[in-house]
C-alpha positions in Angstrom: -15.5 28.0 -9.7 -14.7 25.3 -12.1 -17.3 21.9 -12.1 -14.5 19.9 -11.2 -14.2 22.3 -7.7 -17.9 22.7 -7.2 -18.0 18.7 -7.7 -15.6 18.3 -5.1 -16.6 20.7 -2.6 -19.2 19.2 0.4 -17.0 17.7 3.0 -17.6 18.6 6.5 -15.2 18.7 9.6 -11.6 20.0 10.0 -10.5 22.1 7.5 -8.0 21.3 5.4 -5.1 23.6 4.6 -3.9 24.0 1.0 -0.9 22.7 0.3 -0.6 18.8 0.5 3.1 18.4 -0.1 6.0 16.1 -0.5 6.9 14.2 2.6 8.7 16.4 5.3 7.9 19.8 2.7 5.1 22.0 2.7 4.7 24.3 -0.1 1.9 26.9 0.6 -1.1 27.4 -2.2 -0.3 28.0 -5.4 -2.1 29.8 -8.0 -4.3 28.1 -9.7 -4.2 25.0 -7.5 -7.4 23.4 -6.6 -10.1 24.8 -3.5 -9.5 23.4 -0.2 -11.6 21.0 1.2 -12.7 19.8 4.2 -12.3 16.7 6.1 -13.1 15.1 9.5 -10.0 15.3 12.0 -8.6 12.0 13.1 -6.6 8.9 12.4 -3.9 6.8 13.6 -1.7 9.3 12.2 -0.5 10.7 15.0 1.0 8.0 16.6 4.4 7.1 16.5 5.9 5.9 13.7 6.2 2.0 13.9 8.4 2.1 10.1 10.3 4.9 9.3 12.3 5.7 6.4 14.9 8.3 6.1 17.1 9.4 2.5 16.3 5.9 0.6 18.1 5.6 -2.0 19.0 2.8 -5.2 20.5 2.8 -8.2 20.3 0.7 -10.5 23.5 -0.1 -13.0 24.3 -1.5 -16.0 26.1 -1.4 -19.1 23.3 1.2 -20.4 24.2 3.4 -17.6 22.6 4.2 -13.9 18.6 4.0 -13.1 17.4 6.2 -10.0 15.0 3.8 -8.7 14.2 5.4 -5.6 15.7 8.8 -4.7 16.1 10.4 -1.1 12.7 8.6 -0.2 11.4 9.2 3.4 8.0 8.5 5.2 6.9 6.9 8.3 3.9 4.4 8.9 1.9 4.7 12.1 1.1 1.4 14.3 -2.5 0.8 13.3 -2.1 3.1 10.0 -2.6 2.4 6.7 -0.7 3.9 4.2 -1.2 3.8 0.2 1.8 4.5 -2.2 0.5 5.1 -5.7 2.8 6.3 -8.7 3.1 6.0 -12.6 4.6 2.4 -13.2 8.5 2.3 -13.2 8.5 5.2 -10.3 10.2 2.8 -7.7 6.9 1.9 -5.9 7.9 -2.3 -5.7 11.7 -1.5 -5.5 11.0 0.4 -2.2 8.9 -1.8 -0.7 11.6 -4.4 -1.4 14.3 -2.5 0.3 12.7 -1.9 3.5 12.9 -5.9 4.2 15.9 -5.8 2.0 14.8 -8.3 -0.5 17.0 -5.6 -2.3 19.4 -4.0 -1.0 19.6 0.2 -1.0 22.3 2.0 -1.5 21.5 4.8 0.7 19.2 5.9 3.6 18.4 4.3 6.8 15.3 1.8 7.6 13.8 1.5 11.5 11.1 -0.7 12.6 10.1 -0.1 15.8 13.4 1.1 16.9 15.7 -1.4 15.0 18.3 -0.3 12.4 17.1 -3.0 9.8 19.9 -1.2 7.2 22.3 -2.6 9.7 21.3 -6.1 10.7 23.3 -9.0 9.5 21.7 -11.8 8.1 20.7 -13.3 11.6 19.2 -9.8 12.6 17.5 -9.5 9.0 16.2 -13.1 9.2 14.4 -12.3 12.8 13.1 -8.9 11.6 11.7 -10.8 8.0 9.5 -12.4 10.8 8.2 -9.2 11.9 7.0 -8.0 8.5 4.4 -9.5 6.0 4.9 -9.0 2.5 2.4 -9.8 0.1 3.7 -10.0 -3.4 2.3 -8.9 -7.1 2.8 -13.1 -7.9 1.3 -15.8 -5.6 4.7 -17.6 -5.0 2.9 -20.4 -3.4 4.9 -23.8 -3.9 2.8 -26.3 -6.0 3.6 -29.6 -4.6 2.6 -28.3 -1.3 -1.1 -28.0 -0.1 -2.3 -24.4 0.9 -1.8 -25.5 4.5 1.6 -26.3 4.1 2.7 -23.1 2.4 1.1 -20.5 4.6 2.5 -22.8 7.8 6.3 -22.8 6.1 7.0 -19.3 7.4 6.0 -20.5 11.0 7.9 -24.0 10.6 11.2 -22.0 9.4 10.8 -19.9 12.7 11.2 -22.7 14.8 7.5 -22.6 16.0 6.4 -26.0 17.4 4.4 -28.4 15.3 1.0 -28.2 17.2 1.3 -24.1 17.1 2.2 -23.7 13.2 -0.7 -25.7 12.8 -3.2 -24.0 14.7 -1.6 -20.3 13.3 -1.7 -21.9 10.2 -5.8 -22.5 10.5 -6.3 -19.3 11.8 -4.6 -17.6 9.1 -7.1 -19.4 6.2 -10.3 -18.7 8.5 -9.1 -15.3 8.3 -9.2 -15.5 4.6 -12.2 -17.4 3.5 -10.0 -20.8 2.8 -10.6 -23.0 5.6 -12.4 -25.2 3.7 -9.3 -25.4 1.4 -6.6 -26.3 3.3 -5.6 -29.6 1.8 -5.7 -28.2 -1.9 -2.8 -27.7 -4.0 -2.6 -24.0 -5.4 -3.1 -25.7 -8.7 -6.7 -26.5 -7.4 -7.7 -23.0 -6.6 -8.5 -19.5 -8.5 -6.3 -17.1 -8.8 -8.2 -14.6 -6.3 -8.2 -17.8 -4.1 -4.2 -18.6 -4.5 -3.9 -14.7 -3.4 -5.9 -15.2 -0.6 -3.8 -18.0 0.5 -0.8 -15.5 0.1 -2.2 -13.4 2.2 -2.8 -15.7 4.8 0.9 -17.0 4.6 2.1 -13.4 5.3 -0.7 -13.1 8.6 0.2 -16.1 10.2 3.5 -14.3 11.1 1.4 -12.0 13.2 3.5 -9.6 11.7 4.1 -5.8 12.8 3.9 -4.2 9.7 2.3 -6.0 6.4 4.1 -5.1 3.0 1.5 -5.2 -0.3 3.3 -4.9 -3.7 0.3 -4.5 -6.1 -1.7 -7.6 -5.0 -4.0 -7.1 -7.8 -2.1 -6.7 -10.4 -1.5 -10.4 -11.7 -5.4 -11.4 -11.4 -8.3 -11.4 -13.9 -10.4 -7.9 -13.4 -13.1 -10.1 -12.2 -10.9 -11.6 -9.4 -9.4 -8.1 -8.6 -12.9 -7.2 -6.1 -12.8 -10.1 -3.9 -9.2 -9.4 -3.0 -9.1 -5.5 -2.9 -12.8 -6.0 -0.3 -10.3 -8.7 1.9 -7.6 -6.1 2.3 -10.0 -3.5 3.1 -11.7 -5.5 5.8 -8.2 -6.6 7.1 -6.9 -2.8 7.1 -10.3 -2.4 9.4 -9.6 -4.8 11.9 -6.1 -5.2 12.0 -3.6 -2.9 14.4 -1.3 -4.0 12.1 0.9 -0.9 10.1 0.1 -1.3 6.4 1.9 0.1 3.3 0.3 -0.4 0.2 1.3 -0.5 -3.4 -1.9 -0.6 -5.6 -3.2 1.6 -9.3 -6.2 1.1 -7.7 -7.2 4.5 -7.4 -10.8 4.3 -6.0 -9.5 1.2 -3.7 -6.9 3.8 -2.5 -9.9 6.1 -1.6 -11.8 4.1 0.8 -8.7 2.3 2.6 -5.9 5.0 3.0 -5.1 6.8 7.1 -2.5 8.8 4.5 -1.7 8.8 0.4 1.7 9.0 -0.8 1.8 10.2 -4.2 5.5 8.9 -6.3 7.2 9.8 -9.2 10.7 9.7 -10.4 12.0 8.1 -7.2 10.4 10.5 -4.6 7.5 11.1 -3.0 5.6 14.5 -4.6 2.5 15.0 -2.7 1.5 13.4 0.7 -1.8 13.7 3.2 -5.3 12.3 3.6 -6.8 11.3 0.6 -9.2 14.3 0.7 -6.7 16.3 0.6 -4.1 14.8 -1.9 -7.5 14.0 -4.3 -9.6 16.9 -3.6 -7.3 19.6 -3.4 -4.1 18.3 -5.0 -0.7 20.5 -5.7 1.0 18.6 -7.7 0.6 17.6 -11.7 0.5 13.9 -10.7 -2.0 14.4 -8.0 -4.1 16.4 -10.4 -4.1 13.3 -13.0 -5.0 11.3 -10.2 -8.1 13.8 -9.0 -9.3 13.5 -12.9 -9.2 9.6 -12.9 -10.9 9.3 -9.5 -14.2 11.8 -11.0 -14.1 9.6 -14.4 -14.7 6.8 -11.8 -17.7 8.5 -9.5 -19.7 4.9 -9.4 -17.2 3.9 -7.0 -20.0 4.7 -3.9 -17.8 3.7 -0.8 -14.6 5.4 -2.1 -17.1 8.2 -2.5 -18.7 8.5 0.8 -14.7 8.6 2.2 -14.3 11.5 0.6 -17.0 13.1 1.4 -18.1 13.6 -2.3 -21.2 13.5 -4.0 -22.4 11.0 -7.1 -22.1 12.7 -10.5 -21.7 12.2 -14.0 -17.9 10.6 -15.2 -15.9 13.2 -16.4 -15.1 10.3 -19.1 -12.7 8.1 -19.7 -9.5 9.1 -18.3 -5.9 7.1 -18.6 -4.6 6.6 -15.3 -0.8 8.2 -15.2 1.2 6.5 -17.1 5.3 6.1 -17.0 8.2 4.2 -18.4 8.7 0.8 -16.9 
Protein backbone atom coordinates (compact mmCIF):
# COMPACT_ATOMS: atom_id res chain seq x y z
CA UNK A 1 0.00 0.00 0.00
CA UNK A 2 1.33 3.34 -0.93
CA UNK A 3 1.82 6.18 2.21
CA UNK A 4 -0.56 8.29 0.57
CA UNK A 5 -3.31 5.10 1.01
CA UNK A 6 -2.19 4.04 4.40
CA UNK A 7 -2.43 7.95 5.34
CA UNK A 8 -5.83 8.01 4.23
CA UNK A 9 -7.18 4.91 5.41
CA UNK A 10 -8.99 5.11 9.24
CA UNK A 11 -12.60 6.16 8.58
CA UNK A 12 -15.23 4.34 10.15
CA UNK A 13 -18.95 3.78 9.16
CA UNK A 14 -20.65 3.03 5.77
CA UNK A 15 -18.51 1.89 3.29
CA UNK A 16 -17.75 3.61 0.47
CA UNK A 17 -17.86 2.14 -2.99
CA UNK A 18 -15.07 2.87 -5.51
CA UNK A 19 -15.96 4.80 -8.11
CA UNK A 20 -16.96 8.48 -7.30
CA UNK A 21 -18.06 9.61 -10.72
CA UNK A 22 -19.26 12.39 -12.82
CA UNK A 23 -22.75 13.53 -12.00
CA UNK A 24 -25.54 10.96 -13.20
CA UNK A 25 -22.22 8.29 -14.37
CA UNK A 26 -20.73 5.77 -12.40
CA UNK A 27 -17.62 4.27 -13.65
CA UNK A 28 -16.59 1.15 -11.50
CA UNK A 29 -12.80 0.98 -9.94
CA UNK A 30 -10.20 1.38 -12.01
CA UNK A 31 -6.75 0.03 -11.85
CA UNK A 32 -4.62 1.77 -10.03
CA UNK A 33 -7.16 4.16 -8.54
CA UNK A 34 -6.98 4.90 -4.89
CA UNK A 35 -8.32 2.35 -1.72
CA UNK A 36 -11.82 2.83 -0.73
CA UNK A 37 -12.60 4.37 2.30
CA UNK A 38 -15.03 4.55 4.71
CA UNK A 39 -17.47 7.11 5.85
CA UNK A 40 -20.44 7.55 8.11
CA UNK A 41 -23.94 7.27 6.24
CA UNK A 42 -26.12 10.32 6.23
CA UNK A 43 -26.80 13.77 5.03
CA UNK A 44 -29.42 15.91 3.56
CA UNK A 45 -28.59 14.24 0.39
CA UNK A 46 -31.37 12.33 0.05
CA UNK A 47 -33.85 14.74 -0.08
CA UNK A 48 -35.39 16.13 -2.87
CA UNK A 49 -33.72 18.31 -4.92
CA UNK A 50 -34.73 22.00 -4.12
CA UNK A 51 -32.20 23.32 -7.59
CA UNK A 52 -31.84 21.08 -10.29
CA UNK A 53 -29.93 21.49 -13.32
CA UNK A 54 -30.28 19.52 -16.45
CA UNK A 55 -27.74 19.81 -19.97
CA UNK A 56 -26.32 23.48 -19.10
CA UNK A 57 -24.81 24.70 -21.61
CA UNK A 58 -22.83 28.34 -22.85
CA UNK A 59 -20.81 29.38 -25.29
CA UNK A 60 -19.10 32.02 -25.40
CA UNK A 61 -18.27 33.93 -29.02
CA UNK A 62 -16.19 36.19 -30.44
CA UNK A 63 -14.17 37.21 -33.19
CA UNK A 64 -11.33 34.59 -31.80
CA UNK A 65 -13.88 31.90 -32.21
CA UNK A 66 -16.37 29.94 -29.52
CA UNK A 67 -15.44 29.27 -25.60
CA UNK A 68 -17.29 26.13 -24.07
CA UNK A 69 -17.82 27.68 -20.76
CA UNK A 70 -20.04 25.24 -19.30
CA UNK A 71 -20.83 22.07 -21.22
CA UNK A 72 -23.96 19.64 -20.66
CA UNK A 73 -23.64 20.52 -16.81
CA UNK A 74 -26.20 18.74 -14.46
CA UNK A 75 -26.52 18.41 -10.65
CA UNK A 76 -29.15 18.92 -8.12
CA UNK A 77 -28.83 20.69 -4.59
CA UNK A 78 -30.86 19.23 -1.68
CA UNK A 79 -33.07 21.60 0.69
CA UNK A 80 -30.80 21.85 3.75
CA UNK A 81 -27.63 20.61 1.53
CA UNK A 82 -24.54 22.14 0.99
CA UNK A 83 -22.83 21.61 -2.02
CA UNK A 84 -19.12 22.77 -3.05
CA UNK A 85 -18.12 23.21 -6.76
CA UNK A 86 -14.32 23.34 -6.98
CA UNK A 87 -12.33 23.33 -10.53
CA UNK A 88 -9.10 24.76 -12.12
CA UNK A 89 -9.77 28.53 -12.81
CA UNK A 90 -11.46 29.23 -16.18
CA UNK A 91 -13.46 25.79 -15.86
CA UNK A 92 -16.99 27.57 -15.83
CA UNK A 93 -17.37 27.46 -12.01
CA UNK A 94 -18.76 31.58 -11.77
CA UNK A 95 -20.30 31.34 -15.25
CA UNK A 96 -22.65 28.52 -13.94
CA UNK A 97 -23.48 29.88 -10.94
CA UNK A 98 -24.47 33.05 -12.96
CA UNK A 99 -26.72 31.17 -15.29
CA UNK A 100 -28.77 29.47 -12.78
CA UNK A 101 -30.27 33.17 -11.68
CA UNK A 102 -29.52 34.16 -15.17
CA UNK A 103 -27.26 36.96 -14.50
CA UNK A 104 -26.09 35.29 -17.77
CA UNK A 105 -27.96 33.80 -19.89
CA UNK A 106 -27.26 29.81 -21.16
CA UNK A 107 -27.68 28.72 -24.24
CA UNK A 108 -28.77 25.37 -23.40
CA UNK A 109 -30.26 23.11 -20.51
CA UNK A 110 -33.05 23.63 -18.24
CA UNK A 111 -32.92 25.31 -14.51
CA UNK A 112 -35.80 24.30 -11.71
CA UNK A 113 -36.04 25.75 -8.33
CA UNK A 114 -38.41 24.17 -6.43
CA UNK A 115 -40.49 23.27 -9.25
CA UNK A 116 -40.26 26.42 -11.36
CA UNK A 117 -38.76 26.52 -14.94
CA UNK A 118 -36.47 29.58 -14.19
CA UNK A 119 -35.01 29.05 -18.06
CA UNK A 120 -38.46 30.06 -18.96
CA UNK A 121 -39.55 33.04 -16.78
CA UNK A 122 -39.89 36.43 -18.27
CA UNK A 123 -38.47 39.21 -16.63
CA UNK A 124 -41.38 39.45 -14.05
CA UNK A 125 -41.05 35.71 -13.24
CA UNK A 126 -37.09 36.00 -13.09
CA UNK A 127 -37.33 39.19 -10.98
CA UNK A 128 -39.70 37.18 -8.26
CA UNK A 129 -37.42 34.09 -8.40
CA UNK A 130 -34.04 36.63 -7.92
CA UNK A 131 -35.88 37.01 -4.56
CA UNK A 132 -35.71 33.54 -3.80
CA UNK A 133 -32.03 33.07 -4.33
CA UNK A 134 -29.01 34.76 -2.49
CA UNK A 135 -26.00 35.23 -4.41
CA UNK A 136 -22.94 36.24 -2.79
CA UNK A 137 -20.40 37.63 -5.22
CA UNK A 138 -16.27 37.33 -5.53
CA UNK A 139 -16.57 41.53 -5.25
CA UNK A 140 -18.48 43.25 -2.42
CA UNK A 141 -20.73 45.40 -4.72
CA UNK A 142 -21.91 47.38 -1.80
CA UNK A 143 -22.89 51.03 -2.99
CA UNK A 144 -20.54 53.62 -1.22
CA UNK A 145 -22.80 56.51 -0.57
CA UNK A 146 -25.01 54.27 1.22
CA UNK A 147 -24.53 53.02 4.85
CA UNK A 148 -24.30 49.12 5.38
CA UNK A 149 -27.87 49.32 6.60
CA UNK A 150 -29.04 50.77 3.61
CA UNK A 151 -27.42 48.39 1.18
CA UNK A 152 -28.31 45.03 2.73
CA UNK A 153 -32.12 46.59 3.28
CA UNK A 154 -32.23 47.65 -0.74
CA UNK A 155 -33.04 44.06 -1.86
CA UNK A 156 -36.02 44.11 0.70
CA UNK A 157 -37.14 47.83 -0.25
CA UNK A 158 -37.00 46.80 -4.17
CA UNK A 159 -39.45 43.92 -3.16
CA UNK A 160 -42.03 46.03 -2.03
CA UNK A 161 -41.47 45.01 1.67
CA UNK A 162 -42.89 47.75 4.14
CA UNK A 163 -40.62 50.18 5.76
CA UNK A 164 -40.86 48.97 9.38
CA UNK A 165 -40.21 45.18 8.08
CA UNK A 166 -36.99 46.00 5.77
CA UNK A 167 -35.79 47.47 8.72
CA UNK A 168 -36.11 44.96 11.19
CA UNK A 169 -34.90 42.13 8.25
CA UNK A 170 -32.34 44.38 7.61
CA UNK A 171 -31.08 44.22 11.58
CA UNK A 172 -31.41 40.79 11.68
CA UNK A 173 -29.37 40.14 8.75
CA UNK A 174 -26.15 42.22 10.34
CA UNK A 175 -26.73 40.42 13.89
CA UNK A 176 -26.41 37.44 11.92
CA UNK A 177 -23.12 38.58 10.67
CA UNK A 178 -21.21 40.22 13.42
CA UNK A 179 -22.11 44.02 12.14
CA UNK A 180 -24.81 45.19 14.21
CA UNK A 181 -22.70 47.55 15.64
CA UNK A 182 -21.99 48.86 12.15
CA UNK A 183 -24.96 49.62 10.66
CA UNK A 184 -24.61 53.36 10.03
CA UNK A 185 -21.06 52.92 8.43
CA UNK A 186 -20.32 53.52 4.97
CA UNK A 187 -18.47 50.37 3.30
CA UNK A 188 -15.61 52.81 2.97
CA UNK A 189 -15.42 52.63 6.84
CA UNK A 190 -15.05 48.93 7.16
CA UNK A 191 -12.44 46.00 6.24
CA UNK A 192 -12.69 44.13 3.63
CA UNK A 193 -13.63 40.75 5.57
CA UNK A 194 -16.24 43.27 7.17
CA UNK A 195 -17.67 44.76 3.66
CA UNK A 196 -18.04 40.87 2.80
CA UNK A 197 -19.83 40.26 5.71
CA UNK A 198 -22.16 42.89 4.96
CA UNK A 199 -22.61 41.12 1.50
CA UNK A 200 -23.50 38.35 2.98
CA UNK A 201 -26.03 39.78 5.14
CA UNK A 202 -27.66 41.67 2.00
CA UNK A 203 -28.04 38.27 0.29
CA UNK A 204 -29.76 36.61 3.91
CA UNK A 205 -32.11 39.25 4.47
CA UNK A 206 -33.98 37.81 1.44
CA UNK A 207 -34.61 34.73 3.46
CA UNK A 208 -33.70 33.19 0.42
CA UNK A 209 -34.21 29.33 -0.73
CA UNK A 210 -31.15 28.64 -2.09
CA UNK A 211 -27.83 31.00 -1.41
CA UNK A 212 -25.35 31.31 -4.43
CA UNK A 213 -21.40 31.83 -3.28
CA UNK A 214 -19.07 32.80 -6.26
CA UNK A 215 -15.60 32.48 -4.51
CA UNK A 216 -16.33 34.87 -1.55
CA UNK A 217 -12.71 34.72 -0.72
CA UNK A 218 -11.14 35.40 -3.39
CA UNK A 219 -10.86 39.31 -3.49
CA UNK A 220 -9.75 39.57 0.37
CA UNK A 221 -6.23 39.73 2.03
CA UNK A 222 -5.23 35.93 3.22
CA UNK A 223 -5.54 37.30 6.66
CA UNK A 224 -9.26 38.31 6.11
CA UNK A 225 -9.95 34.99 4.16
CA UNK A 226 -10.57 32.94 7.96
CA UNK A 227 -13.12 35.08 9.40
CA UNK A 228 -15.27 34.86 6.38
CA UNK A 229 -14.65 31.10 5.32
CA UNK A 230 -15.62 30.28 9.66
CA UNK A 231 -19.07 32.63 8.89
CA UNK A 232 -20.02 30.53 6.02
CA UNK A 233 -19.31 27.42 7.79
CA UNK A 234 -21.40 28.41 10.78
CA UNK A 235 -24.17 29.64 8.42
CA UNK A 236 -24.03 26.23 6.27
CA UNK A 237 -24.65 24.70 10.08
CA UNK A 238 -27.55 26.47 10.97
CA UNK A 239 -29.15 27.33 7.92
CA UNK A 240 -31.97 24.89 6.08
CA UNK A 241 -31.08 27.01 3.39
CA UNK A 242 -29.64 24.95 -0.07
CA UNK A 243 -26.10 26.18 -0.63
CA UNK A 244 -23.84 25.95 -3.66
CA UNK A 245 -20.46 26.99 -3.26
CA UNK A 246 -17.72 28.17 -5.46
CA UNK A 247 -14.46 28.33 -3.42
CA UNK A 248 -10.24 27.01 -4.16
CA UNK A 249 -10.42 26.60 -0.79
CA UNK A 250 -9.64 23.08 -0.58
CA UNK A 251 -9.50 22.36 3.23
CA UNK A 252 -12.61 24.88 3.63
CA UNK A 253 -14.30 22.50 1.10
CA UNK A 254 -13.47 19.61 3.56
CA UNK A 255 -15.13 20.52 6.59
CA UNK A 256 -18.34 22.27 4.95
CA UNK A 257 -19.44 20.03 1.94
CA UNK A 258 -23.04 17.38 2.26
CA UNK A 259 -21.49 16.61 -1.52
CA UNK A 260 -18.18 17.83 -3.79
CA UNK A 261 -18.50 18.50 -7.35
CA UNK A 262 -15.30 18.24 -8.95
CA UNK A 263 -15.22 20.68 -12.70
CA UNK A 264 -13.14 20.91 -15.54
CA UNK A 265 -13.49 21.85 -19.08
CA UNK A 266 -17.26 22.73 -18.65
CA UNK A 267 -18.43 19.49 -16.86
CA UNK A 268 -18.57 18.06 -13.82
CA UNK A 269 -15.72 14.97 -13.55
CA UNK A 270 -16.09 13.47 -10.23
CA UNK A 271 -18.95 13.89 -7.70
CA UNK A 272 -19.75 12.42 -3.86
CA UNK A 273 -18.91 13.06 -0.29
CA UNK A 274 -15.76 14.60 0.23
CA UNK A 275 -14.38 11.33 1.67
CA UNK A 276 -14.95 9.87 -1.10
CA UNK A 277 -14.06 12.39 -3.94
CA UNK A 278 -10.64 13.20 -1.68
CA UNK A 279 -9.90 9.94 -0.19
CA UNK A 280 -10.53 7.68 -2.95
CA UNK A 281 -10.63 9.86 -5.99
CA UNK A 282 -11.09 8.46 -9.90
CA UNK A 283 -10.37 11.11 -11.66
CA UNK A 284 -6.77 13.03 -12.46
CA UNK A 285 -8.28 16.32 -11.08
CA UNK A 286 -9.58 14.72 -7.99
CA UNK A 287 -6.22 13.11 -7.49
CA UNK A 288 -4.49 16.74 -7.70
CA UNK A 289 -6.91 17.76 -5.33
CA UNK A 290 -6.23 14.55 -2.77
CA UNK A 291 -2.30 15.69 -3.09
CA UNK A 292 -3.02 19.38 -2.19
CA UNK A 293 -5.40 18.45 0.74
CA UNK A 294 -2.28 16.01 2.51
CA UNK A 295 0.34 19.01 1.69
CA UNK A 296 -2.21 20.90 3.93
CA UNK A 297 -2.72 18.20 6.97
CA UNK A 298 -2.63 21.22 9.77
CA UNK A 299 -6.00 21.96 8.63
CA UNK A 300 -7.48 19.87 12.03
CA UNK A 301 -11.31 20.44 11.47
CA UNK A 302 -11.15 19.68 7.75
CA UNK A 303 -9.28 16.69 9.05
CA UNK A 304 -11.51 15.30 11.68
CA UNK A 305 -14.42 15.44 8.55
CA UNK A 306 -12.59 13.14 6.91
CA UNK A 307 -11.90 11.01 9.17
CA UNK A 308 -8.10 11.34 8.68
CA UNK A 309 -5.31 11.32 10.88
CA UNK A 310 -2.51 14.41 11.45
CA UNK A 311 0.68 13.70 9.46
CA UNK A 312 3.57 15.13 7.96
CA UNK A 313 2.83 17.67 4.56
CA UNK A 314 3.49 15.83 1.62
CA UNK A 315 5.10 19.42 0.71
CA UNK A 316 4.23 22.05 -1.12
CA UNK A 317 1.76 21.30 -3.74
CA UNK A 318 0.23 23.82 -6.52
CA UNK A 319 -3.32 23.60 -6.38
CA UNK A 320 -4.70 22.69 -10.12
CA UNK A 321 -4.21 25.19 -12.22
CA UNK A 322 -6.04 26.15 -15.76
CA UNK A 323 -6.32 28.79 -18.33
CA UNK A 324 -8.44 31.70 -17.38
Amino acid sequence: MSEIGTRLLGLTGESVREGGSAEGSGPGPQAGAAPALTVAAGGPAAALPLLRVEGLRKVYRSAAGEVMAVDGLSLEVARGETVVLMGPSGCGKSTTLRCLNRLTEPDGGEIWLDGVPVHQLDEAGLRAIRRRIGFVFQHFQLIGRMTILENVALGLAAAGLSPRLVERRARAALSRVGLADYAQRRPAELSGGQRQRAAIARALALEPDVMLWDEPTAALDPVLVQEVLELIARLAREAETAMLVVTHEITFAARIADRLLLMEHGRIVESGPPAQVLGAPQSPLGQAYRQLLLARLEDGAALARLGLTPAAAAGPVAEPSGEE
